[in-house]
MIMAR-678707 format. One record per atom (N, C-alpha, C, O): atom name; residue number from 0; x, y negated, z. Coordinates in steps of 0.001 Angstrom, whole numbers, padded with zeros to 6 digits. Example, Ala and Ser with C-alpha at 12.3 -4.5 7.8 and 13.67 -1.06 7.14 Angstrom:
BEGIN
- N,0,013190,005690,007800
- CA,0,012300,004500,007800
- C,0,013200,003300,007800
- O,0,014236,003319,008465
- N,1,012850,002250,007080
- CA,1,013670,001060,007140
- C,1,012900,-000030,007870
- O,1,013409,-001138,008039
This chain:
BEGIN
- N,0,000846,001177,000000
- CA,0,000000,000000,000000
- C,0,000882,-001226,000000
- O,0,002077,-001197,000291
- N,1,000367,-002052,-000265
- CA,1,000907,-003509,-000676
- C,1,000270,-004609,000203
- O,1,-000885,-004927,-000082
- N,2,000970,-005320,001390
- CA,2,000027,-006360,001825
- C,2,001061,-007425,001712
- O,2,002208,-007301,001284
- N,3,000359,-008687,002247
- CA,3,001313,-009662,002230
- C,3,000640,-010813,003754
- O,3,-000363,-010498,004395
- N,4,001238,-011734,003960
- CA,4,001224,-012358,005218
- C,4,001744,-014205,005085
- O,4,002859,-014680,005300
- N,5,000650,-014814,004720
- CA,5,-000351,-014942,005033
- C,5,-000924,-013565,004058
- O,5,-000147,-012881,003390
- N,6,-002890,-013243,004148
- CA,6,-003115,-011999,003610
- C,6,-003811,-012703,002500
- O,6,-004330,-013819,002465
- N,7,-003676,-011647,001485
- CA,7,-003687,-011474,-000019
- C,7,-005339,-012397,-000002
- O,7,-006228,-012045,000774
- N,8,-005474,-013293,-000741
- CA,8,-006596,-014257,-000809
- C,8,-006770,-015358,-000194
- O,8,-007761,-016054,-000416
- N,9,-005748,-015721,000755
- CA,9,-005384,-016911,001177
- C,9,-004479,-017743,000198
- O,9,-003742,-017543,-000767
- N,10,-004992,-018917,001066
- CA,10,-004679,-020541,000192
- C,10,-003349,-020625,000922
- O,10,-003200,-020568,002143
- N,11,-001898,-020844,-000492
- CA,11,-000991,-020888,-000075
- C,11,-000470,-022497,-000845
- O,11,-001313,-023064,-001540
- N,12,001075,-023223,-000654
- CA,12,001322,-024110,-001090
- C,12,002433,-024096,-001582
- O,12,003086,-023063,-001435
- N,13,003007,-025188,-002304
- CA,13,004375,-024762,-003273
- C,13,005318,-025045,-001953
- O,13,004889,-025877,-001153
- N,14,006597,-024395,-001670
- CA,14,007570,-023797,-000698
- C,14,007080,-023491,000705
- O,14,007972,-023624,001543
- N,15,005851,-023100,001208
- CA,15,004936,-022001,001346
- C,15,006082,-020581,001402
- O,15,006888,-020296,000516
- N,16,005876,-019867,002648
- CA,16,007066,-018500,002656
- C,16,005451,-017427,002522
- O,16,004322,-017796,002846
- N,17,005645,-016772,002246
- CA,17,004890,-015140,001910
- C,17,006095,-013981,002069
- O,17,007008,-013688,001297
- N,18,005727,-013438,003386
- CA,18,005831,-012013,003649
- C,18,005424,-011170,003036
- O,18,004193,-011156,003056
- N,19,005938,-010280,002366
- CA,19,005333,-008617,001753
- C,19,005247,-007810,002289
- O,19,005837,-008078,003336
- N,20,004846,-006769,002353
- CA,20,005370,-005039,003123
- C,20,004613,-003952,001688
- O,20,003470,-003890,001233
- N,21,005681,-003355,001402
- CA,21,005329,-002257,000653
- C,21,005419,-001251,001494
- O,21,006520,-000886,001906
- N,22,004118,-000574,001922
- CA,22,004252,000732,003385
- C,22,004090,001859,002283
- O,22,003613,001627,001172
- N,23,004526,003086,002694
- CA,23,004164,004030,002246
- C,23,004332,005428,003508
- O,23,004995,005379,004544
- N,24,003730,006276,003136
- CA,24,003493,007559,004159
- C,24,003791,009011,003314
- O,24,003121,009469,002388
- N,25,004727,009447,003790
- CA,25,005151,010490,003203
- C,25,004785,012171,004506
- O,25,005247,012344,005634
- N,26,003932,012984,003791
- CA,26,003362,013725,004409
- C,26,003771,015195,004030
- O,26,004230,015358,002899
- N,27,003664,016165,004776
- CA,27,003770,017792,004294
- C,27,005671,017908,004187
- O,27,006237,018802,003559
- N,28,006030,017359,004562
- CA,28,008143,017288,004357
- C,28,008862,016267,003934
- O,28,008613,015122,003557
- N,29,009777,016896,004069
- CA,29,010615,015870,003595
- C,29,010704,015503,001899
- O,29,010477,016283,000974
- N,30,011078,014167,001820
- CA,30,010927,013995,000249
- C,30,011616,014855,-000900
- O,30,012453,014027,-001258
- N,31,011764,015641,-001481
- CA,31,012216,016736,-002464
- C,31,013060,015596,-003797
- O,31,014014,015808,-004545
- N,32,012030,014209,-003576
- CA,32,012812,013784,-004633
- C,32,012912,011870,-004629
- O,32,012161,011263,-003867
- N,33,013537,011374,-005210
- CA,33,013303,009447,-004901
- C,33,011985,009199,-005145
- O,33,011379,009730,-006075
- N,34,011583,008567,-004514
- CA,34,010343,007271,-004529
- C,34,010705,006512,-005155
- O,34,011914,006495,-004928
- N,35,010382,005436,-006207
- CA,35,010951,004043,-006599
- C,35,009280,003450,-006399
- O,35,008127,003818,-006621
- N,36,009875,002533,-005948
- CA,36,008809,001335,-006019
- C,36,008645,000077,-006702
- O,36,009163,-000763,-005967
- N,37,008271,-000376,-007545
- CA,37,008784,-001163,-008746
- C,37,007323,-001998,-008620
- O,37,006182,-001599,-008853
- N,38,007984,-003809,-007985
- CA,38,006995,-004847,-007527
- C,38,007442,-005716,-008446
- O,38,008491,-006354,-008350
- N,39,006334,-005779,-009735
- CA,39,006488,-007261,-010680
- C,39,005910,-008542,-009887
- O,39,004786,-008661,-009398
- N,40,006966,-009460,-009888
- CA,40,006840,-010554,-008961
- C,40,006264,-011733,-010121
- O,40,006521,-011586,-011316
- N,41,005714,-012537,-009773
- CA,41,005373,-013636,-010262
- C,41,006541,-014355,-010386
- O,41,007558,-014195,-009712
- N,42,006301,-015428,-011577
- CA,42,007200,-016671,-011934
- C,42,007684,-017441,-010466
- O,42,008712,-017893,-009961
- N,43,005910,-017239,-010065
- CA,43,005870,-018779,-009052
- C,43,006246,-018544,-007790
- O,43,005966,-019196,-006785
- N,44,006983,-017448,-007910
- CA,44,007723,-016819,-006682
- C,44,009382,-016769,-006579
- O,44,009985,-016559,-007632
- N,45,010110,-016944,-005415
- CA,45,011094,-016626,-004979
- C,45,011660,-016561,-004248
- O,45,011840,-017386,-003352
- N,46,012320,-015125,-004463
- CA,46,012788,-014344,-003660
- C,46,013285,-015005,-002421
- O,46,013211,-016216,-002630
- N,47,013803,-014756,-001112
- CA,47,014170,-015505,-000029
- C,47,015388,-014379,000531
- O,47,016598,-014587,000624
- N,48,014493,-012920,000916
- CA,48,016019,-011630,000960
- C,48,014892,-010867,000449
- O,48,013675,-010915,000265
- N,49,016108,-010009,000291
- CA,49,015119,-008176,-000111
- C,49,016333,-007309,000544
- O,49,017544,-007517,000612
- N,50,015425,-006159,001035
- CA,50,016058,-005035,001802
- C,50,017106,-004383,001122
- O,50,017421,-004543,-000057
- N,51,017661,-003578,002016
- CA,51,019345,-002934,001437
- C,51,018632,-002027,000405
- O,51,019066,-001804,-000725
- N,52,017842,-001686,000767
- CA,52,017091,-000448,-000338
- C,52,016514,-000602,-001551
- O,52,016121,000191,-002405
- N,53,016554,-002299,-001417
- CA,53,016010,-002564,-003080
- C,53,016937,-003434,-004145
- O,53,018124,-003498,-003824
- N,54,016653,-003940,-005061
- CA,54,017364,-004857,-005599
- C,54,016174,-005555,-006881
- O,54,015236,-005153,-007569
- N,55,017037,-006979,-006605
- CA,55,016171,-007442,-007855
- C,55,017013,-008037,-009369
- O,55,018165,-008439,-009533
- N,56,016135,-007914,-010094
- CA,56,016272,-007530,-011587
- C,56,015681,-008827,-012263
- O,56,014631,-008279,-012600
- N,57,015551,-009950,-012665
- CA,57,014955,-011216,-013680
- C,57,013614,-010798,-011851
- O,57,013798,-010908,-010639
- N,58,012568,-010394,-012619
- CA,58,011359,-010947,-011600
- C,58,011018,-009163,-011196
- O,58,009862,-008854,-010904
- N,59,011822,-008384,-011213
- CA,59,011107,-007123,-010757
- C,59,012175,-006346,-009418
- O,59,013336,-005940,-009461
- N,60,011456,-006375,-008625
- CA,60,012127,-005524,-007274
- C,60,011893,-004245,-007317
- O,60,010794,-003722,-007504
- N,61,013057,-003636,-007122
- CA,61,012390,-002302,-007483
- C,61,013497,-001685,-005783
- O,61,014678,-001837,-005471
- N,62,012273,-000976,-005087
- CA,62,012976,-000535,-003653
- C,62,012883,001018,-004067
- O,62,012035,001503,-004816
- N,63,013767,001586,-003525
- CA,63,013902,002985,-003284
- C,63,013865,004099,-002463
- O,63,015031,004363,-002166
- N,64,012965,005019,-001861
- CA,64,012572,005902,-000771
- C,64,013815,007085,-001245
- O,64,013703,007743,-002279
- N,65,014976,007213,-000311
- CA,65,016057,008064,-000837
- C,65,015089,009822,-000388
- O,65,014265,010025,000504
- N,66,015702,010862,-001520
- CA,66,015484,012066,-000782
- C,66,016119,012446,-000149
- O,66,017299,012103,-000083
- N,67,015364,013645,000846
- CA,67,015327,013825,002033
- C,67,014395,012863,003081
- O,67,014247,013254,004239
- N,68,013905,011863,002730
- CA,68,013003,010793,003958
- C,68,012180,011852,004784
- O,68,011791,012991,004529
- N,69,012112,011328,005472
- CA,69,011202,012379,006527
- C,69,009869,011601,006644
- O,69,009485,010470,006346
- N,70,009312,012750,007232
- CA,70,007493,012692,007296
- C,70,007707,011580,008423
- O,70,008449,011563,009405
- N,71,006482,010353,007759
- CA,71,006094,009495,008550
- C,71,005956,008296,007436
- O,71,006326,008557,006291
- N,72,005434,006987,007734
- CA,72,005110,005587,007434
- C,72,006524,004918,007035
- O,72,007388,004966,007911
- N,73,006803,004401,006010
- CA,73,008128,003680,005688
- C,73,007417,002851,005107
- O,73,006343,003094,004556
- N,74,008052,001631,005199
- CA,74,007894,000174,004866
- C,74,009330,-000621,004048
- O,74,010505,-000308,004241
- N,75,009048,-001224,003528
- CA,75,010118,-002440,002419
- C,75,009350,-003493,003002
- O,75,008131,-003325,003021
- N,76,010004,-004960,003669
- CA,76,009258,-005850,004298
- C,76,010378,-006919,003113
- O,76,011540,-006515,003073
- N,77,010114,-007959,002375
- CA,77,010966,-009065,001717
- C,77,009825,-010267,002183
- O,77,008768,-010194,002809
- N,78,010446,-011206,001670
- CA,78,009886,-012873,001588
- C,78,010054,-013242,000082
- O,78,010708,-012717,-000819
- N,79,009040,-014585,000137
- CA,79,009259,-015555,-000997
- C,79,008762,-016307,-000769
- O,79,007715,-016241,-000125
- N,80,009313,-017436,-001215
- CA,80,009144,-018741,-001468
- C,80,008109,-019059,-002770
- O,80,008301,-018719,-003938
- N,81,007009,-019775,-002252
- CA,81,006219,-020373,-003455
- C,81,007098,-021495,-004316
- O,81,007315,-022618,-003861
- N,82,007495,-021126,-005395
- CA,82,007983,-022405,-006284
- C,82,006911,-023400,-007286
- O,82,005725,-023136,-007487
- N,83,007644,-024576,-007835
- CA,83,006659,-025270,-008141
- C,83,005863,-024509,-009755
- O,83,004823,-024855,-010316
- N,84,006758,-023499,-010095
- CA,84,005716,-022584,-011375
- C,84,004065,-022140,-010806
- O,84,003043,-022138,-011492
- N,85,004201,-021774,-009318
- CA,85,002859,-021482,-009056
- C,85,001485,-022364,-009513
- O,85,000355,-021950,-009769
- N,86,002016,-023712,-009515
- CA,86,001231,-024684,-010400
- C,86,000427,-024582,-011914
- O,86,-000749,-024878,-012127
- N,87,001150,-024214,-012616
- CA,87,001560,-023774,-014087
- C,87,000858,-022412,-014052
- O,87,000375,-022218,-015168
- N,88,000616,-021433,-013257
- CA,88,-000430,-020331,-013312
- C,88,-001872,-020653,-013761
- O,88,-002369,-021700,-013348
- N,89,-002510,-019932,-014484
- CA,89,-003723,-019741,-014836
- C,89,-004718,-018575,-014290
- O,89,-004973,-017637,-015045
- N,90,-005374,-018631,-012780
- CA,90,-005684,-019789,-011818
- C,90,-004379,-020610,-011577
- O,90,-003414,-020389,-012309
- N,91,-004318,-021323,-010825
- CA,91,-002663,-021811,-009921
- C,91,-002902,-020832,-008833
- O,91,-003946,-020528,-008257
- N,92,-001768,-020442,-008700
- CA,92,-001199,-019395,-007262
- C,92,-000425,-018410,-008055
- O,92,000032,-018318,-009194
- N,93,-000483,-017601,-006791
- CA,93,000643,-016528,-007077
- C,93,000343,-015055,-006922
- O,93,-000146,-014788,-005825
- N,94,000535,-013877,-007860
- CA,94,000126,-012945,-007798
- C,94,001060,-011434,-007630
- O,94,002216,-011849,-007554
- N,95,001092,-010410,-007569
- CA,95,001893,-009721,-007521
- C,95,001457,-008322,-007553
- O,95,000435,-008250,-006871
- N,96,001810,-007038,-008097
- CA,96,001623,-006178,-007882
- C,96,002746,-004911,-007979
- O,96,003599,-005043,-008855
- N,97,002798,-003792,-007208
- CA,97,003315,-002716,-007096
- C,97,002793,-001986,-007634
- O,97,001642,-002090,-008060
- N,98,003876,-000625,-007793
- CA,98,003446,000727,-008477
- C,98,004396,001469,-007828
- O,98,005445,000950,-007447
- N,99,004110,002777,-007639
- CA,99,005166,003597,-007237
- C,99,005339,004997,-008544
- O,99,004498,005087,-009438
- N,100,006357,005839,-008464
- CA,100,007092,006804,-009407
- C,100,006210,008114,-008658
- O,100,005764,008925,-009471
- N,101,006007,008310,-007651
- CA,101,004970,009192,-007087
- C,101,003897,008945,-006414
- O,101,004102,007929,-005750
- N,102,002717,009406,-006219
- CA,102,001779,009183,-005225
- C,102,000950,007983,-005834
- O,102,001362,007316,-006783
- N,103,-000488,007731,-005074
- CA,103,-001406,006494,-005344
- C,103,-000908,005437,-004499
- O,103,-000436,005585,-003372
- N,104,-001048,004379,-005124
- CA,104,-001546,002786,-003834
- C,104,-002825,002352,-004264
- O,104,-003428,002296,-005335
- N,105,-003098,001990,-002779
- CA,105,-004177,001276,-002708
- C,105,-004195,000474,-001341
- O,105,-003850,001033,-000299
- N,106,-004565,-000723,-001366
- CA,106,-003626,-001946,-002519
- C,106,-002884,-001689,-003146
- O,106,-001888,-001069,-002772
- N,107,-003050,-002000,-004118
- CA,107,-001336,-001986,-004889
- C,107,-000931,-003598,-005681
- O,107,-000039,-003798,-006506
- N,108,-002013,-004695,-005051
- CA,108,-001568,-005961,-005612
- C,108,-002045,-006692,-004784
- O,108,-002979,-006339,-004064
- N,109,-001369,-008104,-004722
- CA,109,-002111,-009214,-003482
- C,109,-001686,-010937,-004593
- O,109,-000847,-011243,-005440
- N,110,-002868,-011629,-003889
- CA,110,-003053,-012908,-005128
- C,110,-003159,-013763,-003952
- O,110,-003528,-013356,-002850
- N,111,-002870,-014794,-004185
- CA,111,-002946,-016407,-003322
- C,111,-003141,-017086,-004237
- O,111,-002713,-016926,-005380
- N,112,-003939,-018077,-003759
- CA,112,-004260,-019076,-004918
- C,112,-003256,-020651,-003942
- O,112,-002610,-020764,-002900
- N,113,-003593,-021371,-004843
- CA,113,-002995,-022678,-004239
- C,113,-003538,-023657,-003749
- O,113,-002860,-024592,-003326
């Protein structure tokens, strides 16, 4: 799942910080194989840090669940900064969504308007 903080449908402003958390729950063993998690970020976003486990690419973060993870809830927590592109969106704000290489999300996207 995908949330963000302030939460996904709140009124945000240009340099405005937004918290993420990409959680995920890995059940029945240990992971057999990588997770990738691959979050297309908006223009009107930027980055502030991202975790040792991910890296970013032009506008795409892509975090990684190594194998072997063990059974339980894992999280990727980053920031961003609203930049002044969030303006220039059609609504204005800022949007974002995840996908993962295994398994469903749900959430798998969160929007702020401006």
């Amino acid at each position: 799942e995908k949330t963000a903080n302030p939460p996904s449908g709140s009124s945000v402003g240009v340099n405005d910080i937004i918290t993420y958390t990409i959680r995920t729950q890995v059940g029945g063993g240990i992971t057999g194989s990588e997770i990738i998690f691959t979050d297309q970020l908006d223009p009107g976003l930027t980055i502030t840090n991202i975790p040792s486990a991910c890296h970013l690419k032009d506008l795409i973060l892509t975090c990684t669940l190594p194998i072997g993870t063990a059974v339980g809830t894992h999280s990727f927590i980053y920031s961003a900064k609203v930049n002044s592109k969030a303006v220039n969106n059609k609504p204005a704000g800022v949007k974002n969504t995840v996908s993962s290489s295994i398994g469903l999300c749900s959430p798998c996207s969160t929007s702020h308007g401006l």
